[in-house]
C-alpha positions as CSV (number, residue, x, y, z in Angstrom):
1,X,92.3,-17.2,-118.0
2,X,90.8,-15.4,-114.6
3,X,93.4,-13.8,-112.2
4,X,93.4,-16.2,-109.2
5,X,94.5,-15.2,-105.6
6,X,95.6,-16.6,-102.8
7,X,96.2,-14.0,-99.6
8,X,98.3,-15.2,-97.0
9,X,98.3,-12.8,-93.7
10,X,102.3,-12.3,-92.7
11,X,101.6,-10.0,-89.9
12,X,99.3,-7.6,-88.0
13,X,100.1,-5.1,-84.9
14,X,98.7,-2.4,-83.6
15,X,101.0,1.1,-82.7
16,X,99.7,2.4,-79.4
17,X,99.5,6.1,-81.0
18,X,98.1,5.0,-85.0
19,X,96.1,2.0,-86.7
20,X,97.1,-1.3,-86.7
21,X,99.4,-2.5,-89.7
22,X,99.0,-5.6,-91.9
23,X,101.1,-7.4,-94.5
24,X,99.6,-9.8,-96.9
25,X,101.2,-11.7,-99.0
26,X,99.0,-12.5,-102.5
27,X,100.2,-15.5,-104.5
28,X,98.7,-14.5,-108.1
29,X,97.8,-17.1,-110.7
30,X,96.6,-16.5,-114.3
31,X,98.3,-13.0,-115.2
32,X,98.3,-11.9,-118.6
33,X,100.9,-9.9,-120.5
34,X,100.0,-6.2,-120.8
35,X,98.6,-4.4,-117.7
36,X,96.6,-6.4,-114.9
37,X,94.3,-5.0,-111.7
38,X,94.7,-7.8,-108.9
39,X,92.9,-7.4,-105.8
40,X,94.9,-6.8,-102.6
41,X,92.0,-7.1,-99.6
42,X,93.6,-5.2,-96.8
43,X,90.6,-3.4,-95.4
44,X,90.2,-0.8,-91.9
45,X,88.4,-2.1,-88.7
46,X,85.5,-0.4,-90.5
47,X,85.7,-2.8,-93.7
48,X,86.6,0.2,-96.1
49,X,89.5,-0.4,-97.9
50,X,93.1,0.7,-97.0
51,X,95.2,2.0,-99.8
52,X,98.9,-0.3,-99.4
53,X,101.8,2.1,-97.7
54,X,104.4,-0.3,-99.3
55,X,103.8,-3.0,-102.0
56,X,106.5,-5.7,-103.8
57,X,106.4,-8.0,-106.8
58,X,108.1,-11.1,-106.8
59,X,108.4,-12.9,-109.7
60,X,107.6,-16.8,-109.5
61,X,107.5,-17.3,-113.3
62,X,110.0,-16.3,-115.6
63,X,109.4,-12.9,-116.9
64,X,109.1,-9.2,-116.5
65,X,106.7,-7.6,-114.0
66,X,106.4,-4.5,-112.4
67,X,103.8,-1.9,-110.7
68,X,102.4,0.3,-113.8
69,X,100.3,2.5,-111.3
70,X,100.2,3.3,-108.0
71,X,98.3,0.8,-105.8
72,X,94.8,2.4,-104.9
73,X,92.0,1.1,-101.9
74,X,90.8,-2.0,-103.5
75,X,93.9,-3.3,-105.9
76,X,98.0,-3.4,-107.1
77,X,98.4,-3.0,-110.8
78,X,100.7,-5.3,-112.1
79,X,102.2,-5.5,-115.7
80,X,103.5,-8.5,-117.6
81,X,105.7,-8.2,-120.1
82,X,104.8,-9.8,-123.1
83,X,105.4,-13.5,-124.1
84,X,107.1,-14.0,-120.0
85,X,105.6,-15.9,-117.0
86,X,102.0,-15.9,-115.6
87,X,102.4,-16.0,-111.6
88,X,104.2,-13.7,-108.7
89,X,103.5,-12.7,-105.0
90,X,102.4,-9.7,-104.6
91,X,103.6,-8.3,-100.7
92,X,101.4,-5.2,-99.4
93,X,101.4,-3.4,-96.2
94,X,99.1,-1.0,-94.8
C-alpha cells in the first residue's frame, strides 16, 4: 500500500527580524511496519525546501511509532513497529 498524505496548514507568521514560520499538520495513511520516508512539503518563499525546526508523531492507530532519523528538506522518517497501526499525524514546523 502507497503512503497517502493529507497536509493541513495550522499556522504561518512572519518575525519582523527572521523568516516566516509554518506548521503543518500531515495526516498519514498507508504506513508500513519497519522504517518509512513521508513527505513533509514545507518549502521557503523561494520553493526550496525547509528542513522542520520541531516535528511530532501522533499516533491515530494502535501501535508504536517514532522518528528513526532526523527529518531532512524534503521528508520525516517515521518507524512502525511491527504487526501495530498504519496511520498518525505528523506535526512539523519550520
Amino acid at each position: 500500500m502507497a503512503i497517502g498524505t493529507t497536509n493541513v496548514n495550522l499556522y504561518s507568521f512572519r518575525e519582523a527580524d527572521g523568516p516566516p514560520l509554518r506548521a503543518v499538520r500531515i495526516d498519514v495513511t498507508g504506513l508500513a511496519s519497519g522504517n518509512n520516508t513521508v513527505p513533509h512539503g514545507l518549502k521557503d518563499q523561494a520553493g526550496n525546501g525547509v528542513v522542520p525546526k520541531s516535528v511530532g508523531i501522533e499516533p491515530t492507530s494502535n501501535g508504536t511509532f517514532y522518528e528513526y532519523q532526523a527529518a531532512d528538506a524534503t521528508s520525516v522518517y517515521v518507524n512502525v513497529g511491527v504487526g501495530t497501526g498504519t496511520t498518525c499525524s505528523i506535526y512539523v514546523e519550520g
